[in-house]
N, C-alpha and C positions, 0 to 999 in steps of 0.2 A: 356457765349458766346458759341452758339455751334459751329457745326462742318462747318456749311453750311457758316455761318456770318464769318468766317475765311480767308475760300478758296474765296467767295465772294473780302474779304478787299484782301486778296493777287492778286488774277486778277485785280481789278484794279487797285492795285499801278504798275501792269505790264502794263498791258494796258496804264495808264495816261505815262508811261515814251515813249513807243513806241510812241504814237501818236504825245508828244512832240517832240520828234527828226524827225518825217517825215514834221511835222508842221515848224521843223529850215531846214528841210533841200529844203523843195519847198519853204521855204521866200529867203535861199540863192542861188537856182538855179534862182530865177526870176530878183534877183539883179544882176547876173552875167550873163546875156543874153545879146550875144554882143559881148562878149569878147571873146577869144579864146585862153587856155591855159593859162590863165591871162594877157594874149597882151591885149593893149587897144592903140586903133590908136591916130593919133595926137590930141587934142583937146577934148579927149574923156574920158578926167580923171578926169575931173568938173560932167560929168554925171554920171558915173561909182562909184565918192563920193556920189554924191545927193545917188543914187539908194541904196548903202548901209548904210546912215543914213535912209531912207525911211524901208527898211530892219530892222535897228535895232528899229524903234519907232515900226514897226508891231508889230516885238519879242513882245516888252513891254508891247505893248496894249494886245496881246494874252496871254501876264502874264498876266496881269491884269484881264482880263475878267477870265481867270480859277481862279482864285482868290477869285473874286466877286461871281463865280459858286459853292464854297465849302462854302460858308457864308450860 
């Protein structure tokens, strides 16, 4: 292995972790749109769940698909 195949594998295990975490973090800014400080007004806590199971199947499926992308 040389020199180049190294640095190469180290950037992108850095690269794949950043992009992961901008990837959780605009699925959880989209899920909490609405909400203000975590307030959630009356009747707004049925939606506010939907949006964060909706949230977490995304996570899943975008695990899944880098998953499917490393095969």
């Amino acid at each position: 292995m040389n020199m180049n195949q190294i640095i190469n594998m180290v950037v992108r295990m850095f690269m794949r972790k950043v992009i992961n975490k901008g990837v959780n973090a605009g699925i959880d800014y989209a899920t909490r749109r609405g909400a203000k400080n975590g307030e959630t007004g009356a009747g707004q806590g049925d939606l506010s769940q939907g949006a964060k199971d909706t949230g977490r199947r995304a996570r899943q499926a975008a695990k899944a698909m880098r998953k499917i992308g490393r095969m």
